[in-house]
N, CA, C and O of each residue as an XYZ file, in Angstrom:
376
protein
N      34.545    -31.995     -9.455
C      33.859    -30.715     -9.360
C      32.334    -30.907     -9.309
O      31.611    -30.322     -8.502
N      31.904    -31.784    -10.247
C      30.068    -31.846    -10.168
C      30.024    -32.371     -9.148
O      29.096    -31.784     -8.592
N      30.496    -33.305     -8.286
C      30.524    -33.964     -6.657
C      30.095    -32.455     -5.672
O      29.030    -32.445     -5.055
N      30.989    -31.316     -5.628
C      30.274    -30.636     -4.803
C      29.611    -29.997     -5.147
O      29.036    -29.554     -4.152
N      28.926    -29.239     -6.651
C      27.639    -29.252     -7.006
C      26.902    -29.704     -6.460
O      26.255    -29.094     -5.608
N      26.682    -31.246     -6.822
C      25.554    -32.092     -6.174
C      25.504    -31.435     -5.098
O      24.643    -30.578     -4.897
N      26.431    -31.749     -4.252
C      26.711    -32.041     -2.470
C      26.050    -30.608     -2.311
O      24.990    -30.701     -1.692
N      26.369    -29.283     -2.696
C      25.064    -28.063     -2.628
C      24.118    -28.290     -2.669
O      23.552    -27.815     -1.684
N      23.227    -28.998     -3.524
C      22.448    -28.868     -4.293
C      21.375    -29.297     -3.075
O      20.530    -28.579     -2.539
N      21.686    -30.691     -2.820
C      21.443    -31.629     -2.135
C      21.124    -30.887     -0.399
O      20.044    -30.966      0.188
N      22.378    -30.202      0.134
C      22.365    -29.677      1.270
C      21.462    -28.360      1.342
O      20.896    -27.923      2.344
N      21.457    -27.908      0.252
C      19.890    -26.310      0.265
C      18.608    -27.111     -0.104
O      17.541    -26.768      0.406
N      18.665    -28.225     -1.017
C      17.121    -28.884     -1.217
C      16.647    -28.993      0.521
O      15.495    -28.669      0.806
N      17.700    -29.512      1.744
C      17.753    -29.810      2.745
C      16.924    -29.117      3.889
O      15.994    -29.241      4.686
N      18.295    -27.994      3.226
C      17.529    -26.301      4.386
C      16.261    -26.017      3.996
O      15.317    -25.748      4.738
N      16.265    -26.103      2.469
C      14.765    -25.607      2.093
C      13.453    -26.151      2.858
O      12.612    -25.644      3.600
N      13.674    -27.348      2.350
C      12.539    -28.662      3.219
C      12.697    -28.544      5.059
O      11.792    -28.800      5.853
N      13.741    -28.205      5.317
C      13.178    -27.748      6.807
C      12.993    -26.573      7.445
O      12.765    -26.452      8.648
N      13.100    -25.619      6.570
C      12.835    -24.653      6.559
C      11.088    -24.492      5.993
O      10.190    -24.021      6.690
N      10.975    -24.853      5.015
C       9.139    -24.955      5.260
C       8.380    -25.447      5.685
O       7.196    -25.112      5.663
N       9.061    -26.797      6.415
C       8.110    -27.635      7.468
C       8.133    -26.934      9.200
O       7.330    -26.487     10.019
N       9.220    -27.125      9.106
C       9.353    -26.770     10.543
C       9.671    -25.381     11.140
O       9.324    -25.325     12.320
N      10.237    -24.228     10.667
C      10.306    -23.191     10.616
C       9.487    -21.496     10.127
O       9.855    -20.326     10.026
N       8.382    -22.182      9.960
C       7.496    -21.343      9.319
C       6.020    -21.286     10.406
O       5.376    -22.277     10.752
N       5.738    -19.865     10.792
C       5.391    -19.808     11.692
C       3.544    -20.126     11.336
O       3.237    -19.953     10.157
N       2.545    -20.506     12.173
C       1.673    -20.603     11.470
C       0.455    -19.847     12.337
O      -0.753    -20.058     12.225
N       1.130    -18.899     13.238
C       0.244    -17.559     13.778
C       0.870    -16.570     13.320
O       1.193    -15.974     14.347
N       1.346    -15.865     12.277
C       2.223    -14.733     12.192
C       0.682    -14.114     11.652
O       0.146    -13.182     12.251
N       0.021    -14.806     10.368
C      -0.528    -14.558      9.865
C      -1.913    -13.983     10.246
O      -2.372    -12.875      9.967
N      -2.566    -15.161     11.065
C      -3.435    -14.630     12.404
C      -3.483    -13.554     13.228
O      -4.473    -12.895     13.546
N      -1.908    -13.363     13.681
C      -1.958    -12.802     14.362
C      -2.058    -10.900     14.066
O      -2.516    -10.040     14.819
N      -1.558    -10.780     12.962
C      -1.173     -9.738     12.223
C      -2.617     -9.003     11.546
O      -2.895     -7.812     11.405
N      -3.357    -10.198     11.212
C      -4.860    -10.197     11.176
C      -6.159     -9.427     12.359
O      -7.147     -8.727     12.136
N      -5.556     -9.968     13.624
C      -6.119     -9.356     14.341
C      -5.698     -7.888     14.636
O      -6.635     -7.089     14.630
N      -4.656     -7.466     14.852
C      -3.575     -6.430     14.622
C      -4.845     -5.015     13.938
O      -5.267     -3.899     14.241
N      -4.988     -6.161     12.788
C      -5.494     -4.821     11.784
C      -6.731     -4.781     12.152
O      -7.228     -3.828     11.552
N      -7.572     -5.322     12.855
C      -8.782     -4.796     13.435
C      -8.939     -3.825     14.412
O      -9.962     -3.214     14.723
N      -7.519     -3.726     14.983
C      -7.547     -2.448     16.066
C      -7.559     -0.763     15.194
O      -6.855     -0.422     14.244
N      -8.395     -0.123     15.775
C      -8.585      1.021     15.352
C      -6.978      2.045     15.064
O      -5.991      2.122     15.795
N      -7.254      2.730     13.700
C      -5.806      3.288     13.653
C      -4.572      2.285     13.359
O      -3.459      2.809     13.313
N      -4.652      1.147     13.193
C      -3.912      0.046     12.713
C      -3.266      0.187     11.307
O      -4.134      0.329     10.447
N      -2.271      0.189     10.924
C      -1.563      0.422      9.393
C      -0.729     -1.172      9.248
O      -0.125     -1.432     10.288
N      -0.613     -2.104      8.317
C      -0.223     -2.764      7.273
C       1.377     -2.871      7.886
O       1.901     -3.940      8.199
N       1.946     -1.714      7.975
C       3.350     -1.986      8.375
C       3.545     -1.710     10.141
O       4.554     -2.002     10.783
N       2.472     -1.168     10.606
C       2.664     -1.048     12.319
C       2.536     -2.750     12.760
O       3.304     -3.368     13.498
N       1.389     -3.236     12.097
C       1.050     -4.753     12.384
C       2.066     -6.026     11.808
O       2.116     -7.181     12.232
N       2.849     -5.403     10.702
C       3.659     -6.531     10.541
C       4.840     -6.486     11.354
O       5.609     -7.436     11.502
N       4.958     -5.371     11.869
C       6.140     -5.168     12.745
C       5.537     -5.406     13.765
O       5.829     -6.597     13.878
N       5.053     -5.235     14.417
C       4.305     -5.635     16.066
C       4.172     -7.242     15.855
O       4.521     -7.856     16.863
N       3.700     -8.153     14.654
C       3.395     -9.262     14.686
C       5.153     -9.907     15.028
O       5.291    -10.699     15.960
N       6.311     -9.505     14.240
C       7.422     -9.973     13.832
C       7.989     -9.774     15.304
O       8.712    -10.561     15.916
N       7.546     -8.661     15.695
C       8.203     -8.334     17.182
C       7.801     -9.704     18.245
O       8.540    -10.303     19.026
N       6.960     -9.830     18.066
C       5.793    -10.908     19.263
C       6.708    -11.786     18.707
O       7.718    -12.191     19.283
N       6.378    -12.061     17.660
C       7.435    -13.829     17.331
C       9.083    -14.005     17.674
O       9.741    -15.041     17.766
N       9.375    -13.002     17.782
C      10.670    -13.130     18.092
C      11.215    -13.534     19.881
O      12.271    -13.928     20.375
N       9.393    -13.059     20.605
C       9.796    -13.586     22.044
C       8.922    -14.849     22.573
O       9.115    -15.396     23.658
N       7.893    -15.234     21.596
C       7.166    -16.282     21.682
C       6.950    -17.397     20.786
O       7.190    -17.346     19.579
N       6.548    -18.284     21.324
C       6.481    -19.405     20.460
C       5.519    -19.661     19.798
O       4.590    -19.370     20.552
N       4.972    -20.121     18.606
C       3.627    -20.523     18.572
C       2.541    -20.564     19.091
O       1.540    -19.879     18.883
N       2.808    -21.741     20.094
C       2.114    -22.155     21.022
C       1.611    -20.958     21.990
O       0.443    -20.942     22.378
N       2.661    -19.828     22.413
C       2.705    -19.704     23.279
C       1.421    -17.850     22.636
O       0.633    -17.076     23.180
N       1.977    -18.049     21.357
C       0.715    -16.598     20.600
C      -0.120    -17.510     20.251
O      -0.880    -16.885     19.511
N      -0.498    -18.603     20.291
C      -2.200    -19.233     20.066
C      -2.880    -18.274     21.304
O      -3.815    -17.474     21.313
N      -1.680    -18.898     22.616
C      -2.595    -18.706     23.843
C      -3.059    -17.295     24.377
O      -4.017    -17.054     25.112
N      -1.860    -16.154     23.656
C      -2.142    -14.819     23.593
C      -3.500    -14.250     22.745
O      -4.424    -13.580     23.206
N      -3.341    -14.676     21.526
C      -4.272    -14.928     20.384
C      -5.958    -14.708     21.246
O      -6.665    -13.703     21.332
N      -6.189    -16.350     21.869
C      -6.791    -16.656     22.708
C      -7.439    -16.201     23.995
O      -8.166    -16.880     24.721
N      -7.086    -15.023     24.153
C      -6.920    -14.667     25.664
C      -6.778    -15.563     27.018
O      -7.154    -15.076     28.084
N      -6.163    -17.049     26.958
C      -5.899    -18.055     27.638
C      -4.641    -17.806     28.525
O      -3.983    -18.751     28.960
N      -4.292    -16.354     28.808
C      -3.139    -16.225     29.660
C      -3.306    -16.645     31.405
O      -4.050    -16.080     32.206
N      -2.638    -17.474     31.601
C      -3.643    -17.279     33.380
C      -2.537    -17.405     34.362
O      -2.574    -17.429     35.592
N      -1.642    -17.472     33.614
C      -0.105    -17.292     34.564
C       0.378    -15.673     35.010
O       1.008    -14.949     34.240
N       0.101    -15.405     35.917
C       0.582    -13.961     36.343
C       1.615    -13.671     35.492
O       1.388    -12.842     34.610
N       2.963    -14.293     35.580
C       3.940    -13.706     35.471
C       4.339    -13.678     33.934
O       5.025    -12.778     33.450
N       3.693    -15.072     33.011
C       3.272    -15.034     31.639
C       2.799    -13.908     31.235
O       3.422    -13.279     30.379
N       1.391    -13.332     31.855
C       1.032    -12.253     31.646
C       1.424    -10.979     32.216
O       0.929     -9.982     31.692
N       2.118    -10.843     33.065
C       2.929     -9.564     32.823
C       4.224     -9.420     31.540
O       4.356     -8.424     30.828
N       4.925    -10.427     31.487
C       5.941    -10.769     30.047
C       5.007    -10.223     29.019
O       5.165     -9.064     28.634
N       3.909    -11.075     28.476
C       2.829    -10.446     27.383
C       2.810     -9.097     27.480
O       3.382     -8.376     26.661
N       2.119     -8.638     28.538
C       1.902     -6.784     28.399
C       3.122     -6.555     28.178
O       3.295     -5.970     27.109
N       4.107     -6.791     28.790
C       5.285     -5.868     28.455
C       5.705     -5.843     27.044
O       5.862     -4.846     26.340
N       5.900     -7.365     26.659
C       6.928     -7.300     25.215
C       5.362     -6.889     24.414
O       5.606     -5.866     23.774
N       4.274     -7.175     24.259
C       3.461     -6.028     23.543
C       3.643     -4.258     23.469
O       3.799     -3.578     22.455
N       3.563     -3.807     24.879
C       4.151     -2.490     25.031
C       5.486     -2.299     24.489
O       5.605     -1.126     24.134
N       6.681     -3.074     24.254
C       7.665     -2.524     23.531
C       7.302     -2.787     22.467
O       7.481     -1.881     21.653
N       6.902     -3.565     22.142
C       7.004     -3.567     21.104
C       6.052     -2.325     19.918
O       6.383     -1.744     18.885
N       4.980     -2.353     20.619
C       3.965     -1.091     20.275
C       4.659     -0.031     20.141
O       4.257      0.782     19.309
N       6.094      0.323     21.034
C       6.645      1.783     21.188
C       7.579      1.792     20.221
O       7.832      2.807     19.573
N       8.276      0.448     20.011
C       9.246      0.380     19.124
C       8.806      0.312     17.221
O       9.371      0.635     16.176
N       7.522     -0.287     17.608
C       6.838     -0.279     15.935
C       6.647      1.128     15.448
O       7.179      1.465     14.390
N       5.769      2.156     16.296
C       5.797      3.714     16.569
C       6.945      4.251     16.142
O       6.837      5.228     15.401
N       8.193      3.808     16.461
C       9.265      4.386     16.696
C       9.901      4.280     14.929
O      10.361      5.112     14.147
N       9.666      3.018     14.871
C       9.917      2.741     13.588
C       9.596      3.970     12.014
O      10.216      4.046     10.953
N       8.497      4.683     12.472
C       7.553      4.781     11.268
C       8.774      5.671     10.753
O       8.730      6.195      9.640
């Protein structure tokens, strides 16, 4: 019985540790930041608009939003759009 104890114990110490290295986003925070500088901006419109963005981009890919470094047409039509839903759907939310 303490065998699969351990063997838990051992396998969530696991998830945990890759779950805070590698799974943890490190623009949510940034990004959610800028969020609240837009005029009329609320705390929960921006964490939902931020959570929305991450769910269709990568890191990398909201540095470059972040950035205004978009220079791919079709990148930047994707951006406006999943921003615009997401803007309607955060709205939608309240």
């Amino acid at each position: 019985m303490y065998k699969v104890l351990i063997w838990i114990a051992v396998v969530s110490l696991g998830v945990l540790m890759v779950k805070t290295q590698f799974l943890t986003s490190s623009t949510f925070g940034p990004f959610k930041e800028d969020c609240m500088q837009l005029p009329g901006a609320t705390e929960a419109r921006c964490d939902c608009l931020a959570k929305y963005v991450h769910k269709h981009f990568s890191d990398n890919e909201v540095k470059l939003i972040r950035a205004n470094q978009v220079n791919d047409p079709d990148f930047k039509f994707k951006v406006e759009e999943v921003l615009a839903r997401g803007n309607q759907s955060c709205a939608a939310e309240k």
